[in-house]
PAZAPA-4460 file (N, C-alpha, C; in steps of 0.05 Angstrom, whole numbers, plus 32768, in hexadecimal, padded with zeros to 4 digits):
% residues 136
    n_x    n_y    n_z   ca_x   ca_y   ca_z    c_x    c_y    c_z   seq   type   mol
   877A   82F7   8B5F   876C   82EA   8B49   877D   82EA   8B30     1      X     A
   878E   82FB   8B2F   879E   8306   8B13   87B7   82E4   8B15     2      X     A
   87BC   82E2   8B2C   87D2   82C5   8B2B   87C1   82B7   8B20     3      X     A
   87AB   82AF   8B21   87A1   8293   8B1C   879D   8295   8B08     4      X     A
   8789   82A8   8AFD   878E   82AB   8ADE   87A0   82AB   8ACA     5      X     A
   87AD   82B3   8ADC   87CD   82A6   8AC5   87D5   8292   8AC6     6      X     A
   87D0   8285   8AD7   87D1   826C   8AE1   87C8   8254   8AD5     7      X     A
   87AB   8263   8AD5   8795   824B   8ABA   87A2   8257   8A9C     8      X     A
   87AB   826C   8A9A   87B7   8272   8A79   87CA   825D   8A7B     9      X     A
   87DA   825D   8A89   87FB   8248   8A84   87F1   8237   8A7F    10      X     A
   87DC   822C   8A8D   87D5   820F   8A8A   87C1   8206   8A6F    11      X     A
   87B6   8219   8A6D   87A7   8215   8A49   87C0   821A   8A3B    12      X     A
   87DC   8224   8A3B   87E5   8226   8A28   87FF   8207   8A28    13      X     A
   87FD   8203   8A45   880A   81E9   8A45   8801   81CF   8A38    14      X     A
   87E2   81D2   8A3F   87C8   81BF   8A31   87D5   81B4   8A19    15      X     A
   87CA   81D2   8A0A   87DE   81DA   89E8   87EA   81C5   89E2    16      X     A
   8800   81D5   89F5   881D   81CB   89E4   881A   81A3   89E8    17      X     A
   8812   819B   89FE   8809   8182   8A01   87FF   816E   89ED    18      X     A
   87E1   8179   89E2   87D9   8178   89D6   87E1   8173   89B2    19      X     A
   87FA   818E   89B5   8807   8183   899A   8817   816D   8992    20      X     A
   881E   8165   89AE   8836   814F   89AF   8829   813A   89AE    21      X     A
   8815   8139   89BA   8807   8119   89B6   87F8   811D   8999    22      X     A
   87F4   812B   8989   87EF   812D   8972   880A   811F   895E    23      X     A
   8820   812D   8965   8837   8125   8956   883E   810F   895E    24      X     A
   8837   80FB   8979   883B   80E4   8981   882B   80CA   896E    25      X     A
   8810   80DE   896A   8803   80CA   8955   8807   80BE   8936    26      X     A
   8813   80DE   8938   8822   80DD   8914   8838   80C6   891A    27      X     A
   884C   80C9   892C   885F   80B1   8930   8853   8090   8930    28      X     A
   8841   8094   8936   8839   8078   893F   882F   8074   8923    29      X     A
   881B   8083   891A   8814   807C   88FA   882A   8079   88E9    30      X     A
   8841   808B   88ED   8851   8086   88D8   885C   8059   88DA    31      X     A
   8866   805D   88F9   886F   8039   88FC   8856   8026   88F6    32      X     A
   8839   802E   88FF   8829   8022   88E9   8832   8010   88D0    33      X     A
   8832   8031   88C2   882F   8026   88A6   8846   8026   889D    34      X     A
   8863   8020   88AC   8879   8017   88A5   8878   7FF3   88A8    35      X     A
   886B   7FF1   88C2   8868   7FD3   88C8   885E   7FC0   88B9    36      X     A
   884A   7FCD   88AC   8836   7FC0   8899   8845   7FBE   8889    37      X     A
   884D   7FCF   8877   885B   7FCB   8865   8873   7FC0   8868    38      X     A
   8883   7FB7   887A   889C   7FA5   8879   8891   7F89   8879    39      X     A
   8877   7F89   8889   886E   7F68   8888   885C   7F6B   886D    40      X     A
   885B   7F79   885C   8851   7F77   883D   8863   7F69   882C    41      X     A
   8881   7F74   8838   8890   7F72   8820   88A3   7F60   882B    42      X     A
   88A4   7F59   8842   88B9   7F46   884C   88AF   7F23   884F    43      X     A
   8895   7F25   884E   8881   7F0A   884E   8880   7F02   883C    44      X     A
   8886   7EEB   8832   8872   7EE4   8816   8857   7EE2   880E    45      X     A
   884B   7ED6   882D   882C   7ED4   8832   8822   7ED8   883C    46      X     A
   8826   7EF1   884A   8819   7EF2   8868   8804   7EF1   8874    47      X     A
   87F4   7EE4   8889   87E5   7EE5   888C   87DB   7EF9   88AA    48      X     A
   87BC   7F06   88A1   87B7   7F1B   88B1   87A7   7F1A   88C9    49      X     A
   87A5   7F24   88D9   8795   7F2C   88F0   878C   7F42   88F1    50      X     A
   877C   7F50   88E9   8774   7F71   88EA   878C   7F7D   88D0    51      X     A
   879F   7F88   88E4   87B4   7F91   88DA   87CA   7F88   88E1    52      X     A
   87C6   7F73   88EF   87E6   7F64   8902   87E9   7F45   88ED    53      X     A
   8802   7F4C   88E0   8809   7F2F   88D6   8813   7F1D   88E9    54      X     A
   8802   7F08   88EF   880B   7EEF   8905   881E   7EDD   88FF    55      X     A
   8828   7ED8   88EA   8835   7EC8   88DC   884E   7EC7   88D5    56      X     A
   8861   7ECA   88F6   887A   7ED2   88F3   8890   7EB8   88ED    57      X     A
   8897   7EC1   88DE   88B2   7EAF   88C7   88C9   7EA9   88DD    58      X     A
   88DD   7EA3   88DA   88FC   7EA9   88DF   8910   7EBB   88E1    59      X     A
   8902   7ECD   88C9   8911   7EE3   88C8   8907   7EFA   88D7    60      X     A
   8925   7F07   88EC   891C   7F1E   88F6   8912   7F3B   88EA    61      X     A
   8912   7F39   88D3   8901   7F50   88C2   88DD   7F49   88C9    62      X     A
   88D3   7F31   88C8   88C0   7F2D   88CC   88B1   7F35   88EB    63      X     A
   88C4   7F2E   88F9   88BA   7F37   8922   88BD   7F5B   891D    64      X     A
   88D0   7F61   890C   88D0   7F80   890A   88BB   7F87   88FF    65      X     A
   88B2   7F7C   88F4   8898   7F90   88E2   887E   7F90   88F8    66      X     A
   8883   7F78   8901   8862   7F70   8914   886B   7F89   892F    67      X     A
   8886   7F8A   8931   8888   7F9D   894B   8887   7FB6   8944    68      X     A
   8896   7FCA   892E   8884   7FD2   8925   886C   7FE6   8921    69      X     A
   885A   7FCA   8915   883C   7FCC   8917   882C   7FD2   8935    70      X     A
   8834   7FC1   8947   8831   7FC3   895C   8834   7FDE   896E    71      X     A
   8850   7FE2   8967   8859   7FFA   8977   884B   801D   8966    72      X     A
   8843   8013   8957   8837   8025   893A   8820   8030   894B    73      X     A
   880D   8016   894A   87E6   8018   8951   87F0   801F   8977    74      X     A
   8805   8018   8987   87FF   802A   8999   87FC   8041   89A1    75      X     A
   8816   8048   8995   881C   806A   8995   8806   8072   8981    76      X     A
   8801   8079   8970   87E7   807E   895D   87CF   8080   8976    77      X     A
   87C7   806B   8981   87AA   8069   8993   87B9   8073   89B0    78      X     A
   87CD   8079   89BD   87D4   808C   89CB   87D0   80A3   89CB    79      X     A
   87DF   80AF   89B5   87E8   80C3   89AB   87C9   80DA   89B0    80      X     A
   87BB   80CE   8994   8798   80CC   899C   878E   80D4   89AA    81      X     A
   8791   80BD   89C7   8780   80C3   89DD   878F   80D8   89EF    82      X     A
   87AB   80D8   89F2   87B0   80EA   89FB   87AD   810E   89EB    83      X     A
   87A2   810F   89D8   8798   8128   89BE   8781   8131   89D5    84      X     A
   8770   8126   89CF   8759   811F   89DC   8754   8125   89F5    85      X     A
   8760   811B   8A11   876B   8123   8A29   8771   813D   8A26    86      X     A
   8787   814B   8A1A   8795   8160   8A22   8784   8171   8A1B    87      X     A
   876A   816D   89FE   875A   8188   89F5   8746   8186   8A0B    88      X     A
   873C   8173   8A0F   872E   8179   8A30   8732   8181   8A46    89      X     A
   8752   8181   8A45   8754   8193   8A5A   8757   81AF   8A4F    90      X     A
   875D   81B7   8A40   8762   81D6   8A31   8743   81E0   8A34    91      X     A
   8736   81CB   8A27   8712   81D9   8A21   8714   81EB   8A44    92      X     A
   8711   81CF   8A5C   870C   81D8   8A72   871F   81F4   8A7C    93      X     A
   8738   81F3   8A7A   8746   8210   8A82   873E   8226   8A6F    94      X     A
   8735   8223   8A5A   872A   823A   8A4A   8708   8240   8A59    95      X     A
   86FA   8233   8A63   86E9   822F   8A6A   86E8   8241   8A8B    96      X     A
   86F9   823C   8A92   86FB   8246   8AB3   8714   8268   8AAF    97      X     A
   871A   8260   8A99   8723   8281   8A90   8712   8292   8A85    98      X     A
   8701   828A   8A7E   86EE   8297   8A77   86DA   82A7   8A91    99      X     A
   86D3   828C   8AA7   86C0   8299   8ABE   86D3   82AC   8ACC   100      X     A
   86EA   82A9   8AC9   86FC   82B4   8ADD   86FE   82DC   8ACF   101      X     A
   8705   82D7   8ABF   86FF   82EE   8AAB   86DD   8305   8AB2   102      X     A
   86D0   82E9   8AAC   86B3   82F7   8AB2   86A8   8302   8ACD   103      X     A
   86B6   82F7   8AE3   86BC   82FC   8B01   86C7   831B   8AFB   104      X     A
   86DE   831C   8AF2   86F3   8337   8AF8   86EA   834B   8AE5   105      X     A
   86D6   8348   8AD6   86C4   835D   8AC0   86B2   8362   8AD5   106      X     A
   869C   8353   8ADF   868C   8356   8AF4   8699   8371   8B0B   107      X     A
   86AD   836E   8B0F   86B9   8380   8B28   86C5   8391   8B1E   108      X     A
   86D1   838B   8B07   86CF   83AF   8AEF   86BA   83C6   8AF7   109      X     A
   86A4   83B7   8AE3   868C   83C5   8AE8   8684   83CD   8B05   110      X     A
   8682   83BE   8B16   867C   83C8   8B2B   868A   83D8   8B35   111      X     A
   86A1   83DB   8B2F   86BF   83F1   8B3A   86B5   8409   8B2F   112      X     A
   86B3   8406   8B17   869F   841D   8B03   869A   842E   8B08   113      X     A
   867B   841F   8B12   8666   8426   8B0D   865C   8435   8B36   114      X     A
   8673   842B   8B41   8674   8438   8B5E   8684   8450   8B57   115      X     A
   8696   8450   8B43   86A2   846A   8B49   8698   847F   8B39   116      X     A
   868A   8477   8B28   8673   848C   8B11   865B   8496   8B1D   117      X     A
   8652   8493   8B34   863B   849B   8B45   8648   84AA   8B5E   118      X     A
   8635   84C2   8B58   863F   84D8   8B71   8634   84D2   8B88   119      X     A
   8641   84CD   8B98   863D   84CA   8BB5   8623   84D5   8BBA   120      X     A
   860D   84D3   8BCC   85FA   84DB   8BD8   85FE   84EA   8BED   121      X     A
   85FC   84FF   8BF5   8603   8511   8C14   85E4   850E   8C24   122      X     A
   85E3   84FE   8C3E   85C9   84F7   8C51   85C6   8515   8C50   123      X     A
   85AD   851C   8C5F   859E   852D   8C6F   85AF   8535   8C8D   124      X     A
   85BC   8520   8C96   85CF   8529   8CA8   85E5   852D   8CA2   125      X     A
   85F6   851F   8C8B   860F   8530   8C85   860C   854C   8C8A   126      X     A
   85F3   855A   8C70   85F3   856F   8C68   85EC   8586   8C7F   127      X     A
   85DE   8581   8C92   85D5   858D   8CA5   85F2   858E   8CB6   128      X     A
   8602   857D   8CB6   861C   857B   8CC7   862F   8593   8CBF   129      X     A
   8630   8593   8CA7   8644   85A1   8C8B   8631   85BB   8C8F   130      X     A
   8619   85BC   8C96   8613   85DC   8C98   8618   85E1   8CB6   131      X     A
   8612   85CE   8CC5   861C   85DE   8CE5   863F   85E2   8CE0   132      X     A
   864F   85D3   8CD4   8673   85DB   8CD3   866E   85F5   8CC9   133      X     A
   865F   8601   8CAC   866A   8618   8CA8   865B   8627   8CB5   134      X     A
   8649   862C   8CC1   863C   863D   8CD0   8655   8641   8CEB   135      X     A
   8665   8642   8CF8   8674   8639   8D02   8682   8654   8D09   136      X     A
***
C-alpha cells in the first residue's frame, strides 16, 4: 500500500506543477491579447470591430499581424484556463484518494495497537494443560 501512496503523492504533485504551467500559458496568451489589440489600435486608422477581432484587414502586413496575434492571444488565454481547471481537478481527486488511503493505514495502526495492548486470554484448557506440564 506504501507504493501506491506514493504513487498518488507524485501524481498530486505532478497535477501541481501542471497546473502552474497552464496558468503561465494563460498569462502568455493574455499578454498576445493585448499586444494584438493594440497593434490593430495603432496600426489602423479605423478599425472596425467584432467583439475583439478587428475584421478589417488593410494591405499592410502589420495589420494580418495584429489580428493573428489577437487570435493566437484569446486561444492560449481560454486554453491555458481550461487546462488550470482540468489539472486542479485532478489534484482535488488524488488529494482526495490520499486521504482514504491514509485513513485505511490509520485504521490498521489502531488495530495493530490495540491487538498488541490487550493481554492474551489463557482458556480453561490451556491452564489445566500448563498445570498437568508442571505437575510432571
Amino acid at each position: 500500500m506504501e507504493g501506491f501512496s506514493y504513487y498518488m503523492h507524485e501524481k498530486a504533485e505532478e497535477s501541481r506543477h501542471n497546473e502552474a504551467k497552464s496558468l503561465l500559458i494563460s498569462v502568455i496568451g493574455s499578454v498576445f491579447l493585448v499586444g494584438g489589440i493594440i497593434q490593430a489600435v495603432v496600426i489602423v486608422q479605423k478599425p472596425q470591430w467584432f467583439l475583439i477581432f478587428p475584421y478589417q484587414i488593410g494591405s499592410s502586413p502589420y495589420e494580418l499581424l495584429g489580428l493573428a496575434f489577437t487570435i493566437l492571444g484569446l486561444t492560449l488565454f481560454l486554453v491555458g484556463i481550461i487546462l488550470g481547471v482540468y489539472c486542479r481537478a485532478q489534484r482535488l481527486w488524488y488529494g482526495n484518494e490520499l486521504k482514504e488511503i491514509y485513513k485505511i493505514e490509520e485504521e490498521k495502526l489502531r488495530a495493530k495497537k490495540s491487538s498488541k495492548s490487550k493481554i492474551p486470554e489463557i482458556s480453561v484448557a490451556d491452564s489445566e494443560a500448563m498445570h498437568a506440564f508442571r505437575n510432571r
